[in-house]
Backbone as CSV, one residue per row, in Angstrom:
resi,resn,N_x,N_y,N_z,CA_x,CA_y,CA_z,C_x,C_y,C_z
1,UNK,-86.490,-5.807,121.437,-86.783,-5.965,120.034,-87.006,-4.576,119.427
2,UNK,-86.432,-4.201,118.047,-86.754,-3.087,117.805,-87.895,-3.087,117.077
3,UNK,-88.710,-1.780,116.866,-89.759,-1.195,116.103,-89.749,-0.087,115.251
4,UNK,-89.823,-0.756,114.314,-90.080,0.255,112.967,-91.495,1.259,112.992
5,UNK,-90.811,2.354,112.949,-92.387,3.454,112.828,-93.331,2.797,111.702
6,UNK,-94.318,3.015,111.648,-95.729,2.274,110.828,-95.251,2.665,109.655
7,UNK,-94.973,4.282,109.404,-94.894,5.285,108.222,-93.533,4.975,107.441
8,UNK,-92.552,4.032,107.821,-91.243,4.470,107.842,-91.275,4.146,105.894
9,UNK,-92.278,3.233,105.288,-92.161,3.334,103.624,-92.794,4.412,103.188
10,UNK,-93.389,5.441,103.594,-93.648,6.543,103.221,-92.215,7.490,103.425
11,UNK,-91.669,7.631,104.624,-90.872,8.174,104.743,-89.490,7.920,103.965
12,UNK,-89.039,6.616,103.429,-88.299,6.429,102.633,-88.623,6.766,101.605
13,UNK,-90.177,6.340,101.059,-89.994,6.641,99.566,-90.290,8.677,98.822
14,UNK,-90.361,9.062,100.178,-90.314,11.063,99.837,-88.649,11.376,100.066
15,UNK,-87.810,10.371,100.662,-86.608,11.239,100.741,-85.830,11.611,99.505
16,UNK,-85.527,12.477,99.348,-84.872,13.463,97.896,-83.905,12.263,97.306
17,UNK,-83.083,11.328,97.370,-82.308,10.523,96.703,-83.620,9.766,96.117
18,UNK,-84.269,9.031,97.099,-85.113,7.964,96.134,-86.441,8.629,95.696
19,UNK,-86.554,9.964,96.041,-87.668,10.722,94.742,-86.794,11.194,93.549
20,UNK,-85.648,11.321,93.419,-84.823,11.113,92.324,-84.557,10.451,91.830
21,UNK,-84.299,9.022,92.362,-83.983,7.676,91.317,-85.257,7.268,90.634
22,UNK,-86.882,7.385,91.486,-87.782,6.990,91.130,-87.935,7.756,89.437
23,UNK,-87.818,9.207,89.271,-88.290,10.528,88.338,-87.286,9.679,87.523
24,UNK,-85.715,9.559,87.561,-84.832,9.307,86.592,-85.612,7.741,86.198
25,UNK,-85.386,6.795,86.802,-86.526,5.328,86.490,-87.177,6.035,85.397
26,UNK,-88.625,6.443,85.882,-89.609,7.314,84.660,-89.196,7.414,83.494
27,UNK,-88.140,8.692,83.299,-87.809,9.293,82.080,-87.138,7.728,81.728
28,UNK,-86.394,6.964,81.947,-85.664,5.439,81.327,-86.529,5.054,81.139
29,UNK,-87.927,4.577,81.202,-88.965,3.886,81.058,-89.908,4.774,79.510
30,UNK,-89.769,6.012,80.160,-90.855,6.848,79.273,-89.688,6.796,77.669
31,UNK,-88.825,7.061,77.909,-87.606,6.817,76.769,-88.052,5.487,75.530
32,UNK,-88.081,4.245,76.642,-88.426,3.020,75.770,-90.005,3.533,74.977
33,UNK,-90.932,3.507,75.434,-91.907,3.907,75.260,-91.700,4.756,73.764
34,UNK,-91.571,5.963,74.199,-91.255,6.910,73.040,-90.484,6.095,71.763
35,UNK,-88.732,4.997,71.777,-88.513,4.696,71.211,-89.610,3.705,70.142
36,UNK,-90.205,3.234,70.549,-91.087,2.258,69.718,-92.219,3.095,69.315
37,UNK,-92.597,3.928,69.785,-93.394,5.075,69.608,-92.970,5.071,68.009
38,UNK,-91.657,6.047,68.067,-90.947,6.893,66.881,-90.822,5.743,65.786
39,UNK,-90.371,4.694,66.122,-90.319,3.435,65.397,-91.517,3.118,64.439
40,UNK,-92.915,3.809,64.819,-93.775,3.158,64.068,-94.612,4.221,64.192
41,UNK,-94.205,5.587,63.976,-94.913,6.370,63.906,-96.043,6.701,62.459
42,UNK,-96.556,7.685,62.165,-96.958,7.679,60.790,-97.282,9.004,60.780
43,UNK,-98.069,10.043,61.561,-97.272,11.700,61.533,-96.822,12.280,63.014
44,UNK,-96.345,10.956,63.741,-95.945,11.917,64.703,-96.323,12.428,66.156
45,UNK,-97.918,12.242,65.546,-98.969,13.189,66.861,-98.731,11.954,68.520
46,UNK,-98.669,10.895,67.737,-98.692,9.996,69.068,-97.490,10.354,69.751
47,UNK,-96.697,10.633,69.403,-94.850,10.107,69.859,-95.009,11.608,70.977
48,UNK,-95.237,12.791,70.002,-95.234,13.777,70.652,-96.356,13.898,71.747
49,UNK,-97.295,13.142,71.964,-98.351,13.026,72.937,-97.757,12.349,74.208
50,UNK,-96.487,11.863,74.311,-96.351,10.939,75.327,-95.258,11.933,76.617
51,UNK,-95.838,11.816,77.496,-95.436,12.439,78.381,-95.352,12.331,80.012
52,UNK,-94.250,12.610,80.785,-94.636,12.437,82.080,-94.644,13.683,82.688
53,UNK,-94.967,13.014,83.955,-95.595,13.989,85.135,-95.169,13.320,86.633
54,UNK,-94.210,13.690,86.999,-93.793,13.085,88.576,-94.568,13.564,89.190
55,UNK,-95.020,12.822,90.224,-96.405,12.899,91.452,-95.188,12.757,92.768
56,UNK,-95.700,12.816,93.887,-94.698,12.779,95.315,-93.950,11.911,95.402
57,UNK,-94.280,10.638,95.192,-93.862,9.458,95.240,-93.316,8.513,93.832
58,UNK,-93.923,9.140,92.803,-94.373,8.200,91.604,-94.219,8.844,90.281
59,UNK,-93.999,8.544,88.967,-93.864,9.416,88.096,-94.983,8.643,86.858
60,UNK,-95.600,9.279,86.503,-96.858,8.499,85.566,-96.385,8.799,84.453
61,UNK,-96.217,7.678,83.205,-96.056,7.932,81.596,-97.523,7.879,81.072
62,UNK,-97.553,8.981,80.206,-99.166,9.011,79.665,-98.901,9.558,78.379
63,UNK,-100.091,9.271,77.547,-100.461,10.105,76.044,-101.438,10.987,75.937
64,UNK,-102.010,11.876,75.750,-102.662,12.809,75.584,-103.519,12.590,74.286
65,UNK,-102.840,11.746,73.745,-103.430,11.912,72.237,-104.919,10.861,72.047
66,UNK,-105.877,11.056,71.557,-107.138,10.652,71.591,-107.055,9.610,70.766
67,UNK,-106.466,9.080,70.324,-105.913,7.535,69.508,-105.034,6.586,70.169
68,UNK,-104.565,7.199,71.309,-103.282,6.764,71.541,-104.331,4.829,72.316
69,UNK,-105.811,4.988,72.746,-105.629,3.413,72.894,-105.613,2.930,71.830
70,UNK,-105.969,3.234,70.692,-106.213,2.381,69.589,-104.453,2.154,68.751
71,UNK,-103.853,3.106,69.358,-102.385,3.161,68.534,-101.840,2.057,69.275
72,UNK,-101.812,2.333,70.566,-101.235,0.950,71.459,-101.629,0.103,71.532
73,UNK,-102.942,-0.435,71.392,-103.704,-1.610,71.801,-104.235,-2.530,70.893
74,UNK,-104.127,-1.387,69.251,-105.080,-2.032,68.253,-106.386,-1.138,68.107
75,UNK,-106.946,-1.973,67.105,-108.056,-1.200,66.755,-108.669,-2.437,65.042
76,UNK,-109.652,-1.914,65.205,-110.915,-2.611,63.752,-110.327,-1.389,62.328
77,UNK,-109.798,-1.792,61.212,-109.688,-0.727,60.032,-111.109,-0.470,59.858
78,UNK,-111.638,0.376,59.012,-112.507,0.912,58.594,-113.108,-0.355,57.423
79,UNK,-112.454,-0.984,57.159,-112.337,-2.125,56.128,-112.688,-3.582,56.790
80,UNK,-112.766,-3.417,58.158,-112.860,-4.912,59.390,-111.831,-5.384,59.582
81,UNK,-110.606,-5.393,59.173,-109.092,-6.053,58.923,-108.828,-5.655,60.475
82,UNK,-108.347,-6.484,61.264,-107.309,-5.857,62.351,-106.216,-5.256,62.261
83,UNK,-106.027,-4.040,62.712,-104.844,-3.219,62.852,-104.263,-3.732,64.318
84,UNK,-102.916,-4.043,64.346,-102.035,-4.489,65.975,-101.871,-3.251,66.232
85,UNK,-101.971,-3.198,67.481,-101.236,-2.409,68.285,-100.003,-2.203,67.950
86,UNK,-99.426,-1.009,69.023,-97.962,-1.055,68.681,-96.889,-1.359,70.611
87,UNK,-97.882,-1.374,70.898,-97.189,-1.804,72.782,-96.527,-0.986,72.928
88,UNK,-96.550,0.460,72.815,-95.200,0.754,73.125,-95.468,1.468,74.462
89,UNK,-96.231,0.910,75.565,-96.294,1.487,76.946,-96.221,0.036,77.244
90,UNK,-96.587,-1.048,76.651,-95.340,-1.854,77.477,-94.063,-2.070,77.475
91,UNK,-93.786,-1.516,76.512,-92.257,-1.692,76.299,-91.727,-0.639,77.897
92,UNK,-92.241,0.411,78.384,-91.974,0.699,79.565,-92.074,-0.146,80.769
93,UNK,-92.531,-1.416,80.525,-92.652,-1.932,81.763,-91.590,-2.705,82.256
94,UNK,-90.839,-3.111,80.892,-89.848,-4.290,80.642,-88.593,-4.110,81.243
């Protein structure tokens, strides 16, 4: 019977083809993101806040911008009215 080394999904997922498809994935994902971003922007700061960062294995989409939960998720107006979100980090998931 054969045996697979313990490590062997670590070792697949560092080899240079599939740490490349994973990074390219990312940027296709971080793309959607950004599109709905730009879609409903109002000056900008969010869209340009969104950014990745490939890790060994993994590539993380993030915002920088100090609104960005309330841009994505929603938020209370100053008035009590609900403001929606705009999802546009789920639209990366899709």
């Amino acid at each position: 019977m054969a045996q697979l080394d313990s490590s062997i999904a670590s070792i697949v997922a560092h080899m240079p083809g599939v740490v490349e498809a994973v990074s390219a994935e990312g940027e296709r994902r971080a793309a959607r993101v950004r599109a709905v971003a730009a879609s409903r922007q109002h000056t900008g700061d969010f869209l340009r806040s969104i950014k990745t960062v490939d890790q060994s294995t993994d590539t993380v989409i993030y915002s920088d911008d100090p609104a960005a939960m309330s841009i994505n998720y929603g938020h209370q107006a100053p008035d009590g009215s609900r403001v929606e979100g705009i999802h546009a980090f789920e639209a990366g998931l899709a």
